[in-house]
Backbone atoms as SQL, in Angstrom:
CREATE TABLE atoms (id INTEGER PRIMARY KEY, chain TEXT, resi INTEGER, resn TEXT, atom TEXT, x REAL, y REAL, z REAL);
INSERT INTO atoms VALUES
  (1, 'A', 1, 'UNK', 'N', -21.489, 20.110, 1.347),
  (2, 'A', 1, 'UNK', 'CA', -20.124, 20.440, 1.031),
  (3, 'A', 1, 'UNK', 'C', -19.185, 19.547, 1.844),
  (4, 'A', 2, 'UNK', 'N', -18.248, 19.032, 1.208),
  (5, 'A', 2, 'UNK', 'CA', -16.875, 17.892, 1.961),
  (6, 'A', 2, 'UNK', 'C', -16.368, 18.601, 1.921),
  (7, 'A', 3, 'UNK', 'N', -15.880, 18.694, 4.029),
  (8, 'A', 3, 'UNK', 'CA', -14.685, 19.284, 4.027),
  (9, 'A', 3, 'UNK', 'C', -13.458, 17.903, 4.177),
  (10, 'A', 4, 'UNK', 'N', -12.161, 18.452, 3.885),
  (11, 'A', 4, 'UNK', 'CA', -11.621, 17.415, 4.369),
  (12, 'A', 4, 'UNK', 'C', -11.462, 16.129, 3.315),
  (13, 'A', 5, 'UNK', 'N', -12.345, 16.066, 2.164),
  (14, 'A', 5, 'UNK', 'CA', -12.197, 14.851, 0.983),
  (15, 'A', 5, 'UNK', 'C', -11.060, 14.092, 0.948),
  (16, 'A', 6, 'UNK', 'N', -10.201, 13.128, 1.686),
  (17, 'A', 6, 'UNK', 'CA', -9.045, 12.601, 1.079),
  (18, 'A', 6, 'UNK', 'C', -8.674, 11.980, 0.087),
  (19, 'A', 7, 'UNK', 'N', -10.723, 11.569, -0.323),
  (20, 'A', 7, 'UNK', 'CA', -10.280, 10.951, -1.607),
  (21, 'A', 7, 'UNK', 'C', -10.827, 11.745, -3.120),
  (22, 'A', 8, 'UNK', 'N', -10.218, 12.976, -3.102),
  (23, 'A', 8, 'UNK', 'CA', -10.383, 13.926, -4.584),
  (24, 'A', 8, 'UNK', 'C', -8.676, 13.297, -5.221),
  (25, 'A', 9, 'UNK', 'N', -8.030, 12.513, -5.311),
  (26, 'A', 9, 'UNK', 'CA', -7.170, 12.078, -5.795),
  (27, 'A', 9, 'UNK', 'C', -7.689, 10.763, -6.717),
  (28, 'A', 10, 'UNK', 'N', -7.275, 10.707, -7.907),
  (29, 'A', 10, 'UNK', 'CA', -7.404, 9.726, -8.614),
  (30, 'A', 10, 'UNK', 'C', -7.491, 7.958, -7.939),
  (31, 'A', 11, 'UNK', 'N', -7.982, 7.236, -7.629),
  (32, 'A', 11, 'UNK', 'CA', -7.577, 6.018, -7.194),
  (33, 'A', 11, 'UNK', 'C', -8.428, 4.525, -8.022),
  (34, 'A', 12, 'UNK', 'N', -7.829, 3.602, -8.171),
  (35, 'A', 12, 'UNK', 'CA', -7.593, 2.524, -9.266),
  (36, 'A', 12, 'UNK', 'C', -8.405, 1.142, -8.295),
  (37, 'A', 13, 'UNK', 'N', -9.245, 0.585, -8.408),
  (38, 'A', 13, 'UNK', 'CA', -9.149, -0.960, -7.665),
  (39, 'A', 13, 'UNK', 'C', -8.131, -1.705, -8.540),
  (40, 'A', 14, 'UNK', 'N', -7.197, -3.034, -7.847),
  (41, 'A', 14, 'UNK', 'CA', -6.732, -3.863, -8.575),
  (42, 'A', 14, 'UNK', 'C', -6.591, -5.126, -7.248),
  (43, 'A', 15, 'UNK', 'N', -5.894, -6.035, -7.812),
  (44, 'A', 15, 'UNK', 'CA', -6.018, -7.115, -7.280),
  (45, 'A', 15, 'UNK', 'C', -4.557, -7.625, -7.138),
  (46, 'A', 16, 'UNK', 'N', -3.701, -6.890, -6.527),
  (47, 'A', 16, 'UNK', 'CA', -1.974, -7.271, -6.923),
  (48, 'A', 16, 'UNK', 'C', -1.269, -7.542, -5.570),
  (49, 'A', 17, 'UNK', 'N', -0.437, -8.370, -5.932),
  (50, 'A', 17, 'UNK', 'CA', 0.212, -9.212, -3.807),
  (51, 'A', 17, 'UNK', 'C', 0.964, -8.299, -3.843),
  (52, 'A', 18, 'UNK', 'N', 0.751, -7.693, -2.454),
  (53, 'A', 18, 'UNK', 'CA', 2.062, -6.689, -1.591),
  (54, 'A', 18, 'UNK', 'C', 1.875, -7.177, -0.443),
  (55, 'A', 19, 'UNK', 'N', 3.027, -6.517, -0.075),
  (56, 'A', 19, 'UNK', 'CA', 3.926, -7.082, 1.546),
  (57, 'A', 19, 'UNK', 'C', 4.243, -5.803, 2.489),
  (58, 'A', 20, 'UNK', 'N', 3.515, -6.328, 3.503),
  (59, 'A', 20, 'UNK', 'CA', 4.622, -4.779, 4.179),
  (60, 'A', 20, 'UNK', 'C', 5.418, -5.738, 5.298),
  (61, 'A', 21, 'UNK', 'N', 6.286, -4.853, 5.198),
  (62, 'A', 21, 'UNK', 'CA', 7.671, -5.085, 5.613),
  (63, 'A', 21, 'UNK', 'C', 7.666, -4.373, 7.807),
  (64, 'A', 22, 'UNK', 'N', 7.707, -5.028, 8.847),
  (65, 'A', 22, 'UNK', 'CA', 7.837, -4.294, 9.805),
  (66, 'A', 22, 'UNK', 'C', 8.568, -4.222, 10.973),
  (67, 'A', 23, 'UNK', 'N', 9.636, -3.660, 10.718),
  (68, 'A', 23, 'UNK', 'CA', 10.866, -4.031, 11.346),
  (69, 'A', 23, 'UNK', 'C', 11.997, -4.476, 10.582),
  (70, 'A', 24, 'UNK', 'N', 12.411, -5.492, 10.941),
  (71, 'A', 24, 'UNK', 'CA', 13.702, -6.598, 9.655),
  (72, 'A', 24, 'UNK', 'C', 13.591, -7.798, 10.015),
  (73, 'A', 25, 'UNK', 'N', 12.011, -8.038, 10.960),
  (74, 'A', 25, 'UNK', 'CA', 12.264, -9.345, 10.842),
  (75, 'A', 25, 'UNK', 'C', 10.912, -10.194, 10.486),
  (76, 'A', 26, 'UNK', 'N', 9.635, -9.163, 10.454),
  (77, 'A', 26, 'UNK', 'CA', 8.577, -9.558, 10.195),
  (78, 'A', 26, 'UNK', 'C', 8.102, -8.797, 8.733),
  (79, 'A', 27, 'UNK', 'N', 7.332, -10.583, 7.745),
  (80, 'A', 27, 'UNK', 'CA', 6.926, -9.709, 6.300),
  (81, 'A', 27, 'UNK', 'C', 5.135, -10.544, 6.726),
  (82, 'A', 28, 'UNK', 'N', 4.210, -9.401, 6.186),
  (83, 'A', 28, 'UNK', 'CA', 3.057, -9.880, 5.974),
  (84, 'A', 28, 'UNK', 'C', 2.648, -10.089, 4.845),
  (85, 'A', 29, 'UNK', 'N', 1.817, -10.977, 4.063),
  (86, 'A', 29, 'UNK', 'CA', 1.442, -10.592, 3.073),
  (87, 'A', 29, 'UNK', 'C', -0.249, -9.996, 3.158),
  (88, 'A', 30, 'UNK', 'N', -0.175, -9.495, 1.234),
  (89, 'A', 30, 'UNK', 'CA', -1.478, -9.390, 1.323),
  (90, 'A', 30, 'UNK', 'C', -1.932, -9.076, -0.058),
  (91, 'A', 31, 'UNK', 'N', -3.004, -8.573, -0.352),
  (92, 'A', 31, 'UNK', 'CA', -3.824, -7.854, -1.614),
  (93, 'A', 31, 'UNK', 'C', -3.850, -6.588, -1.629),
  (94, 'A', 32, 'UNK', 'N', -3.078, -6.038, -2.421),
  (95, 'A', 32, 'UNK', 'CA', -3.683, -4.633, -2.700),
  (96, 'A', 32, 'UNK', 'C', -4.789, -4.828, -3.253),
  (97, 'A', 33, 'UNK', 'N', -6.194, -3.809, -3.289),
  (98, 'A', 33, 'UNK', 'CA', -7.019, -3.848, -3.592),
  (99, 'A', 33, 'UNK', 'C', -7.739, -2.485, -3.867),
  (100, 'A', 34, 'UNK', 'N', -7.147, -1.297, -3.367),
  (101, 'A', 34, 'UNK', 'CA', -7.172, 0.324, -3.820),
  (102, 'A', 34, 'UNK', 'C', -6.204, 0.934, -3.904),
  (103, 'A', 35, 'UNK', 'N', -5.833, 1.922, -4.876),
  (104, 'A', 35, 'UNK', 'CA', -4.409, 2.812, -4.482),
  (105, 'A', 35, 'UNK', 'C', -4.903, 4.131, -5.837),
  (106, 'A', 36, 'UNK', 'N', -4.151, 4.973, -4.581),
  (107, 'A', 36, 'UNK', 'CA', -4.129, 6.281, -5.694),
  (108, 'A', 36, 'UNK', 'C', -2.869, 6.785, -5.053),
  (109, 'A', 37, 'UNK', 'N', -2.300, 8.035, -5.670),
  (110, 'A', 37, 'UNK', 'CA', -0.997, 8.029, -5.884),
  (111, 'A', 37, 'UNK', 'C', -0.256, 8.369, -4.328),
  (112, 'A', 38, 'UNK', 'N', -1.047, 8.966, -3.349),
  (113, 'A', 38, 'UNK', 'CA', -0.526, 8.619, -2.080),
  (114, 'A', 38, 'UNK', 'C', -0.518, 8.146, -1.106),
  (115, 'A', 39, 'UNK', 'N', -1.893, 6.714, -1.865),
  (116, 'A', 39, 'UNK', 'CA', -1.845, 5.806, -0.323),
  (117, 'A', 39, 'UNK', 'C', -2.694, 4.195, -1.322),
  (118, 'A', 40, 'UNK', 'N', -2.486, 3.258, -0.185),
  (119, 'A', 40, 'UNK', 'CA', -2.854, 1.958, -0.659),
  (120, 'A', 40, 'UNK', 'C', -4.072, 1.393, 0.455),
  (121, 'A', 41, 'UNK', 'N', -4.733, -0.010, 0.024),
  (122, 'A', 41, 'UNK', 'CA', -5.154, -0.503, 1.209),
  (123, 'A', 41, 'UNK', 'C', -4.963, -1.643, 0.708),
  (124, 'A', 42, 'UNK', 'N', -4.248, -2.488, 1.733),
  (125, 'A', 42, 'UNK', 'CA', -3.969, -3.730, 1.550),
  (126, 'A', 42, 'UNK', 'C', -5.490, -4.981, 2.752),
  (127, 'A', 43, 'UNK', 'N', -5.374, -5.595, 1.824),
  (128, 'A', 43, 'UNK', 'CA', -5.960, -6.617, 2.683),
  (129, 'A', 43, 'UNK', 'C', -5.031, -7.689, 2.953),
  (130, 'A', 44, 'UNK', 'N', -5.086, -7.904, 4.219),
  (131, 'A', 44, 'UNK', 'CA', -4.387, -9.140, 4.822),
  (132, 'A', 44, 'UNK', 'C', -5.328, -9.574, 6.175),
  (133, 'A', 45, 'UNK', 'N', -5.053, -10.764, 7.009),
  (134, 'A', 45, 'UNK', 'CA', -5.309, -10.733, 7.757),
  (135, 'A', 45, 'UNK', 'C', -5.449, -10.589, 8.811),
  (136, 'A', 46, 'UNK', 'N', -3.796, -10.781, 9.389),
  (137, 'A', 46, 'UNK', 'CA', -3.314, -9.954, 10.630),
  (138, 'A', 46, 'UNK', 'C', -2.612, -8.887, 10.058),
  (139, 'A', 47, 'UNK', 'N', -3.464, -7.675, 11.219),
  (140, 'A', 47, 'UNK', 'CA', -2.723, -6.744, 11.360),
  (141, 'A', 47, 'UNK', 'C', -2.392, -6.334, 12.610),
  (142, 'A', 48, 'UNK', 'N', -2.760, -7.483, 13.763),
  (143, 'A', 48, 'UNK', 'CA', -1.974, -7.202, 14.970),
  (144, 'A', 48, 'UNK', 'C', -0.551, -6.456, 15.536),
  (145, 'A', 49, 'UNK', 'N', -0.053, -6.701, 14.503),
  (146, 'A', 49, 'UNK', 'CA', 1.497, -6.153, 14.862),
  (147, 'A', 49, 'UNK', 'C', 1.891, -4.319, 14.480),
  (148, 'A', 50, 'UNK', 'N', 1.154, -4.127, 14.083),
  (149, 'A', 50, 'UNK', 'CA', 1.004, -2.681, 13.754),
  (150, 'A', 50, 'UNK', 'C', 0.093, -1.609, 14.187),
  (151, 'A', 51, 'UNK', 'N', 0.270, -0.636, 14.719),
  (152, 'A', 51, 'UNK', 'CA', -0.739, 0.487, 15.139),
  (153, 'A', 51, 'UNK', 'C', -0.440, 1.705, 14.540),
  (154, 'A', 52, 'UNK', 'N', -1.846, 2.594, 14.172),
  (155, 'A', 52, 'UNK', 'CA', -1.353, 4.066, 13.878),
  (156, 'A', 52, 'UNK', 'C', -0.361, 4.259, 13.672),
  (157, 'A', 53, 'UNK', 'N', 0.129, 5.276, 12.332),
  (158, 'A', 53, 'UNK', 'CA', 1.253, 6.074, 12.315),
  (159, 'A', 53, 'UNK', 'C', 2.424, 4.911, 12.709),
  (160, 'A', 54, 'UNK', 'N', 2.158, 3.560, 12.732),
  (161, 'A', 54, 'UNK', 'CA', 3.948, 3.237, 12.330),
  (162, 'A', 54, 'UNK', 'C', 4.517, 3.101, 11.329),
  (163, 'A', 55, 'UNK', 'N', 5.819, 3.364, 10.725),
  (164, 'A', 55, 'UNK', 'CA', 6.277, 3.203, 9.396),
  (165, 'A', 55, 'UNK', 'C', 6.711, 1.875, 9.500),
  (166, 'A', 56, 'UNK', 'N', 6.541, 1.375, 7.798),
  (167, 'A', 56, 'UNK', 'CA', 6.527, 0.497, 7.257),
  (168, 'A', 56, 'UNK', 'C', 6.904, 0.314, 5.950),
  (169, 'A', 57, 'UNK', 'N', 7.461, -0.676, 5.579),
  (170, 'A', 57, 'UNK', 'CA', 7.846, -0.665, 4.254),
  (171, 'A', 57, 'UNK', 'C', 7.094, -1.455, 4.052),
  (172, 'A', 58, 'UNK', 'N', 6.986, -1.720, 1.774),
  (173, 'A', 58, 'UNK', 'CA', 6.073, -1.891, 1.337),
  (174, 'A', 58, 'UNK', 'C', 6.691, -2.324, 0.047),
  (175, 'A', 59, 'UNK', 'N', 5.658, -3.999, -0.857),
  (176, 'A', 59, 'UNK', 'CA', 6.564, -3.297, -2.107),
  (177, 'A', 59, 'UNK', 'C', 5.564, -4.241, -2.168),
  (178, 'A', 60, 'UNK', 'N', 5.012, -4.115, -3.564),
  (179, 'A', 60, 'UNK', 'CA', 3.576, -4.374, -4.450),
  (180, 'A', 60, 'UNK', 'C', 4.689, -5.086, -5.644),
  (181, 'A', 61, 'UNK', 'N', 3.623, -6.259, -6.083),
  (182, 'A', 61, 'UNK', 'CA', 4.227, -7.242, -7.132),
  (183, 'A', 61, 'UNK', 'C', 3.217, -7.078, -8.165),
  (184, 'A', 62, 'UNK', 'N', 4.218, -7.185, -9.296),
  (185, 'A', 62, 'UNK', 'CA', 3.827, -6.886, -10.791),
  (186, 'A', 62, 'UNK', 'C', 2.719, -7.933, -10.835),
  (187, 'A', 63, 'UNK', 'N', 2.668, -9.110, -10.690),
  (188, 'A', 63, 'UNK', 'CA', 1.054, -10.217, -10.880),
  (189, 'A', 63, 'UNK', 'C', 1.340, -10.837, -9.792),
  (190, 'A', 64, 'UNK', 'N', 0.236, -11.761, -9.809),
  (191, 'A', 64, 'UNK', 'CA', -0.135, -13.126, -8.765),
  (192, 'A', 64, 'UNK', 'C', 1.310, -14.264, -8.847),
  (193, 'A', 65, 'UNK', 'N', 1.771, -14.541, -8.371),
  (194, 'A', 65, 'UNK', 'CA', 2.383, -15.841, -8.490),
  (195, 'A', 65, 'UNK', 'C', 4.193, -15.198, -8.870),
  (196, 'A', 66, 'UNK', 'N', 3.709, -13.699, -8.866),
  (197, 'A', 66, 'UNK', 'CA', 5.504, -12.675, -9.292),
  (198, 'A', 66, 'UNK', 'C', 5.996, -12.746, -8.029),
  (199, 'A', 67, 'UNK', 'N', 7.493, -12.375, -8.287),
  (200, 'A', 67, 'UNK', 'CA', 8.243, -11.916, -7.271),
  (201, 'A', 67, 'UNK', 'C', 9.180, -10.904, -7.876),
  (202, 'A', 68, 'UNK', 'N', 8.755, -10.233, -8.668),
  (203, 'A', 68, 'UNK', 'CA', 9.087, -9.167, -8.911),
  (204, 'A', 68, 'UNK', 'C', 8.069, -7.841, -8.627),
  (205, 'A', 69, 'UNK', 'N', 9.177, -6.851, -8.375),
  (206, 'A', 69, 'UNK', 'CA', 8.606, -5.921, -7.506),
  (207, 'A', 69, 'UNK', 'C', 8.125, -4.743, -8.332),
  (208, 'A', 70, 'UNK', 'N', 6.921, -4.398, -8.251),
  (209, 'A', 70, 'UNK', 'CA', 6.450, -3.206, -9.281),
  (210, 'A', 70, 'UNK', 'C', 6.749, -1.657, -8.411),
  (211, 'A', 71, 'UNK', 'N', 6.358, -1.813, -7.517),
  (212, 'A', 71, 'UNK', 'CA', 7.002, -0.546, -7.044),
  (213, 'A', 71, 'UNK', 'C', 7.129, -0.702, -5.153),
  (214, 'A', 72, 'UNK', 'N', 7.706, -0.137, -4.548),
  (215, 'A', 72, 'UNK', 'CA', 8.204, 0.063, -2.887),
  (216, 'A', 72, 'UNK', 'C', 8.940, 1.055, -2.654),
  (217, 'A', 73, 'UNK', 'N', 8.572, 1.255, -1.249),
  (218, 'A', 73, 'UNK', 'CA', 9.184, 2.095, -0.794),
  (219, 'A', 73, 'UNK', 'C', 9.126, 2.249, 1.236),
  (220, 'A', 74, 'UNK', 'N', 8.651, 3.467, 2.061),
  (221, 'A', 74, 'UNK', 'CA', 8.114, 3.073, 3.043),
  (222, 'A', 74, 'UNK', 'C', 6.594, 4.026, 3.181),
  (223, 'A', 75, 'UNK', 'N', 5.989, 3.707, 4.185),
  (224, 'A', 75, 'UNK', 'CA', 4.273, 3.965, 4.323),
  (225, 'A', 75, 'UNK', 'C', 4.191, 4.420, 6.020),
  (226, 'A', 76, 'UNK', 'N', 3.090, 5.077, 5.988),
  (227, 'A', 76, 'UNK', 'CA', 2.461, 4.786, 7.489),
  (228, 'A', 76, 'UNK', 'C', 1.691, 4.464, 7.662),
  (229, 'A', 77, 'UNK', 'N', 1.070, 3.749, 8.943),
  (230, 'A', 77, 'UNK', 'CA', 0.083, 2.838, 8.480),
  (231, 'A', 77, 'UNK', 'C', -0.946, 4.162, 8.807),
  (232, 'A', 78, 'UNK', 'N', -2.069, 3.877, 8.218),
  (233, 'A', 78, 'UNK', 'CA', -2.940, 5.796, 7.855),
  (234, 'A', 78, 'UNK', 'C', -4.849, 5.189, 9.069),
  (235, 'A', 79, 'UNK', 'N', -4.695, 3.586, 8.408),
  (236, 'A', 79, 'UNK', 'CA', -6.417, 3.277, 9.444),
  (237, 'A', 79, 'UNK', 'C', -6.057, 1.497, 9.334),
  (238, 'A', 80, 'UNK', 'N', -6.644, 1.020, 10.386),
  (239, 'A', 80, 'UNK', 'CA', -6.751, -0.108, 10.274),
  (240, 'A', 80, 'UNK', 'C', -8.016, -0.853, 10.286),
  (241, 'A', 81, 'UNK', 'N', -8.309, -1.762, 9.677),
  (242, 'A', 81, 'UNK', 'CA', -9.637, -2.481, 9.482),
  (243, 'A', 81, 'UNK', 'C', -9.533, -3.712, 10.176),
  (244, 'A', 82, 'UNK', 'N', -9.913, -3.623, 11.802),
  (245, 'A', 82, 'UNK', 'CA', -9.766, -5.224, 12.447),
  (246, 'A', 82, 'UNK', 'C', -9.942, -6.426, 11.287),
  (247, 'A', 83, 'UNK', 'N', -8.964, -7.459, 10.817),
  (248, 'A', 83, 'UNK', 'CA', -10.030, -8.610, 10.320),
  (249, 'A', 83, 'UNK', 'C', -10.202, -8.337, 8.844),
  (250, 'A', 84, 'UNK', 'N', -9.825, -7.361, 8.366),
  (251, 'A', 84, 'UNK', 'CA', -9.838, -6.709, 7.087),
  (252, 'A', 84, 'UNK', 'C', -8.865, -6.134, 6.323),
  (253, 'A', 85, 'UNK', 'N', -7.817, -5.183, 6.767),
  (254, 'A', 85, 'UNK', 'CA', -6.536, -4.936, 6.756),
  (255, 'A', 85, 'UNK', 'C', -6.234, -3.690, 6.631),
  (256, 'A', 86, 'UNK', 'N', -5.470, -2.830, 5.691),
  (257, 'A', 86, 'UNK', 'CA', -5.067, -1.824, 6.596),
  (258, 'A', 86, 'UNK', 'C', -4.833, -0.584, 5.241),
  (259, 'A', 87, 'UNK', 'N', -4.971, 0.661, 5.814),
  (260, 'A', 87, 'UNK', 'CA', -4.400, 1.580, 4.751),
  (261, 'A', 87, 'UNK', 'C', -2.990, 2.091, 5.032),
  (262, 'A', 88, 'UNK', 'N', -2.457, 2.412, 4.221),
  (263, 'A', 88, 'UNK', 'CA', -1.509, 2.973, 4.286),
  (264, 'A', 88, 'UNK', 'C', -0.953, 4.275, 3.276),
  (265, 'A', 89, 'UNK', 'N', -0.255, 5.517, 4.113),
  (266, 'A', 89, 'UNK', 'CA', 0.172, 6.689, 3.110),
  (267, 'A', 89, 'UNK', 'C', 1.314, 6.729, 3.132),
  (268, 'A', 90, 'UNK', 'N', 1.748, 6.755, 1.603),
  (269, 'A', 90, 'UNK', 'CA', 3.227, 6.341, 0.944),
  (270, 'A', 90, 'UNK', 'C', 4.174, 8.002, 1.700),
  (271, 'A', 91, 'UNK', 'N', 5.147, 7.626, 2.334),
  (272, 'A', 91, 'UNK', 'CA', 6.216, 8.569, 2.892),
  (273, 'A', 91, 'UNK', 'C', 7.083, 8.567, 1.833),
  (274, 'A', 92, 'UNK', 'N', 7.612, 7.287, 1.044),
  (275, 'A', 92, 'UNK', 'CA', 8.947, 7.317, 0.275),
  (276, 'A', 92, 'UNK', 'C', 8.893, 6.830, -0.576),
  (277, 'A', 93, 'UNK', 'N', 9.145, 7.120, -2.098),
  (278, 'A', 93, 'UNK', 'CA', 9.392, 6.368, -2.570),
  (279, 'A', 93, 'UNK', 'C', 10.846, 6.608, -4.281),
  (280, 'A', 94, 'UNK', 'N', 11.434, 5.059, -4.676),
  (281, 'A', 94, 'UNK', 'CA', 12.653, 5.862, -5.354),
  (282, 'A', 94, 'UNK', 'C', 11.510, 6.796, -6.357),
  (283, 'A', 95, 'UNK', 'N', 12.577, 7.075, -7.685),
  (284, 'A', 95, 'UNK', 'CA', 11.892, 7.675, -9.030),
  (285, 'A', 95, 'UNK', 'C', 11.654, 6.454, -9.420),
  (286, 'A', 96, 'UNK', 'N', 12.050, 5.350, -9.409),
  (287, 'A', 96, 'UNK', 'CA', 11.279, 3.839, -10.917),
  (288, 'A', 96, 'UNK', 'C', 10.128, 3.570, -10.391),
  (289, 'A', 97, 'UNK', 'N', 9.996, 3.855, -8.390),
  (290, 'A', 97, 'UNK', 'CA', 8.799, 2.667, -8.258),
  (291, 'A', 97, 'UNK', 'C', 7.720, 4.106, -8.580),
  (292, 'A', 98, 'UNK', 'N', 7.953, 5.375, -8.156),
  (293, 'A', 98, 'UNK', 'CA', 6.903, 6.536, -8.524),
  (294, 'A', 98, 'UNK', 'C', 6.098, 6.679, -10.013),
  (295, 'A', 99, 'UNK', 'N', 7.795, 6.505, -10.430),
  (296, 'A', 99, 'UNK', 'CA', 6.888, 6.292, -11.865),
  (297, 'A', 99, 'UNK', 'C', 6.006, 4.958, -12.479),
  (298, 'A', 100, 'UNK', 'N', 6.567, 3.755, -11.932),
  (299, 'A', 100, 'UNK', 'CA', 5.565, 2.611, -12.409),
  (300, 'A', 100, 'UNK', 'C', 3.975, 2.932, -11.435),
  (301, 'A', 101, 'UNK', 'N', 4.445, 3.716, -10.671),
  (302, 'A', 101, 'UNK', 'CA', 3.064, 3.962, -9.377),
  (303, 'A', 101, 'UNK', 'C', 2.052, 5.152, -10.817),
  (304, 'A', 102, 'UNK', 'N', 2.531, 5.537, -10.956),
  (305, 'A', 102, 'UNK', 'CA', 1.825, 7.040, -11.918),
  (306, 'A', 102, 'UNK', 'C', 1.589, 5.726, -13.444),
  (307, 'A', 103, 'UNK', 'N', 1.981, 5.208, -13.966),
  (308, 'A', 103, 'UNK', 'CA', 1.671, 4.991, -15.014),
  (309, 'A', 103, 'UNK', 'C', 0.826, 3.716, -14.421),
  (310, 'A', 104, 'UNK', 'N', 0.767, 2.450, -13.769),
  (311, 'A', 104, 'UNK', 'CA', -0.800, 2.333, -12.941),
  (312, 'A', 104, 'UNK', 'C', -1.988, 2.794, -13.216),
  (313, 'A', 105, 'UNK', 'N', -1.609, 3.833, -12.633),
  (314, 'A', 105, 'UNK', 'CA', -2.657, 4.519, -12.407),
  (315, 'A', 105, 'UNK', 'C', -3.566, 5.649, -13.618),
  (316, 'A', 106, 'UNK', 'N', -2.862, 5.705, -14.204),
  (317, 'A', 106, 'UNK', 'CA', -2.794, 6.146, -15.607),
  (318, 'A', 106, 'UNK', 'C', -3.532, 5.483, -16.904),
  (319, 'A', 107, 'UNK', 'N', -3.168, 3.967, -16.222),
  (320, 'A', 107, 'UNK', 'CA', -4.004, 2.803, -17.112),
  (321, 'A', 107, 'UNK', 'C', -3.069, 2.529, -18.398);
């Protein structure tokens, strides 16, 4: 028996560039590469600049090579993967990016 499951929530692999945002003066990039409707994991490479539980903003691009924004908002960072990159659980987000987040995921 799982106690504790965090992942009984629907979640999607994809392959889409997001950024988190930390502070106002540093942007990282990276790959989303899992997400279900209340958290992501991005791969990047540094994640030096961030520990546990700091908030962060976030905004995931519609394709490769876009700069348009499919959905953002802000996150905390939830685990980090030395060398690998990082999860994060969505704190905020408006109604357009929730809903492009739900229909995602929806397929």
């Amino acid at each position: 028996m799982k106690q504790n499951d965090q992942r009984s929530e629907k979640r999607i692999s994809v392959d889409l560039p997001a950024q988190i945002m930390v502070g106002t003066q540093l942007v990282l990039n990276g790959i989303l590469k899992d997400l279900s409707l209340r958290s992501a994991f991005i791969v990047m490479k540094s994640s030096v600049y961030m520990k546990l539980n700091d908030e962060v903003g976030f905004s995931i691009m519609r394709s490769p090579g876009s700069s348009s924004v499919l959905i953002q908002g802000w996150a905390r960072v939830s685990r980090i993967v030395v060398g690998d990159g990082l999860a994060i659980y969505f704190t905020s987000m408006d109604d357009a990016s929730t809903g492009r987040l739900k229909k995602l995921l929806n397929g």
